[in-house]
C-alpha positions as CSV (number, residue, x, y, z in Angstrom):
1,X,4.3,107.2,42.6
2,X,6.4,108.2,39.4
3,X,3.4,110.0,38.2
4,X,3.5,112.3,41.4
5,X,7.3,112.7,41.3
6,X,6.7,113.9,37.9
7,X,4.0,116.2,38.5
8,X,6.3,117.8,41.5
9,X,9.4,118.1,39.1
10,X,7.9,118.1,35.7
11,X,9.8,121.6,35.1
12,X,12.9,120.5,36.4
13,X,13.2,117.5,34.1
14,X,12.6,119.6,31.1
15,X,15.0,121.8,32.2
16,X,17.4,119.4,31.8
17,X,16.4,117.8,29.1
18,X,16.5,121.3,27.3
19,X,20.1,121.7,28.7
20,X,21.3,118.0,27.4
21,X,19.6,119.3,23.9
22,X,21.3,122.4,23.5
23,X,24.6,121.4,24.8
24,X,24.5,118.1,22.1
25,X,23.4,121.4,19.2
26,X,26.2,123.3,20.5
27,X,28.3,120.8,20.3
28,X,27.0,119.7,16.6
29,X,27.5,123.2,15.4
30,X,30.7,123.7,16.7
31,X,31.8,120.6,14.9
32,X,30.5,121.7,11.6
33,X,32.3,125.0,11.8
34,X,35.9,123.1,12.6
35,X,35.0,121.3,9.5
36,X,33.7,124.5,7.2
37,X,36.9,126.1,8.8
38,X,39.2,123.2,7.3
39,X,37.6,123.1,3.9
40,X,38.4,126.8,3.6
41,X,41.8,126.5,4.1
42,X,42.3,123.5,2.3
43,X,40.9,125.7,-0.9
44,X,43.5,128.6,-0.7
45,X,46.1,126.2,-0.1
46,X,44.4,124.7,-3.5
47,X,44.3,128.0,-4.9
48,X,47.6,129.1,-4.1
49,X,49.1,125.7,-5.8
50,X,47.2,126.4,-9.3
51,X,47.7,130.0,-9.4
52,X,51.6,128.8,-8.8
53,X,51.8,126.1,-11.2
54,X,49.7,128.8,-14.0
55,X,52.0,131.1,-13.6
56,X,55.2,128.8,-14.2
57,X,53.3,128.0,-17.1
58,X,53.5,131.5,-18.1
59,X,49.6,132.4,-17.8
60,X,48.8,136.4,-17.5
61,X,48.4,136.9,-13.7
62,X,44.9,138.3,-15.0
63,X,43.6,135.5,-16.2
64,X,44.9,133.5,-13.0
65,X,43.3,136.6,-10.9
66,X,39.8,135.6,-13.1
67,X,40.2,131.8,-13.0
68,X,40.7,131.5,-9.4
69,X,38.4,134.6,-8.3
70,X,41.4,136.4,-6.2
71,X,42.0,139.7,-6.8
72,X,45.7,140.1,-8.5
73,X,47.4,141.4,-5.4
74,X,46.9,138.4,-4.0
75,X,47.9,135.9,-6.7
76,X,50.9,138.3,-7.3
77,X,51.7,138.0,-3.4
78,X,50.9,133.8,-3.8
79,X,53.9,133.8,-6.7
80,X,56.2,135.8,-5.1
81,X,56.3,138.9,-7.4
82,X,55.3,141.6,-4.9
């Protein structure tokens, strides 16, 4: 009996397994971006903080612009002296 109901919707149960699948990957990947997405802005906000704390120091904002691998627009933007 199950094998006949089986042979009869054999497609449709792959189908949805398929679904369940890629619904669970999109899921999975959408997770890992969130977290890709947070680790990113935790390292400017990182970046930001040294190139700050370099340049009370009174470090060149070249070498901060070479340290931290910002251009020195940015880093002059991050310390305020645009």
């Amino acid at each position: 009996m199950l094998r006949e109901y089986l042979a009869v919707h054999d497609k449709e149960v792959v189908s949805i397994m398929m679904a369940l699948f890629d619904q669970e990957k999109a899921v999975e990947q959408f997770g890992y971006e969130k977290k890709q997405e947070g680790r990113k802005e935790g390292d400017l906000k990182r970046a930001m903080k040294t190139a700050s704390k370099m340049f009370k120091a009174g470090e060149p904002i070249d070498k901060i612009a070479v340290f931290l691998e910002f251009p020195p627009e940015t880093i002059l933007s991050w310390v305020g002296k645009v």
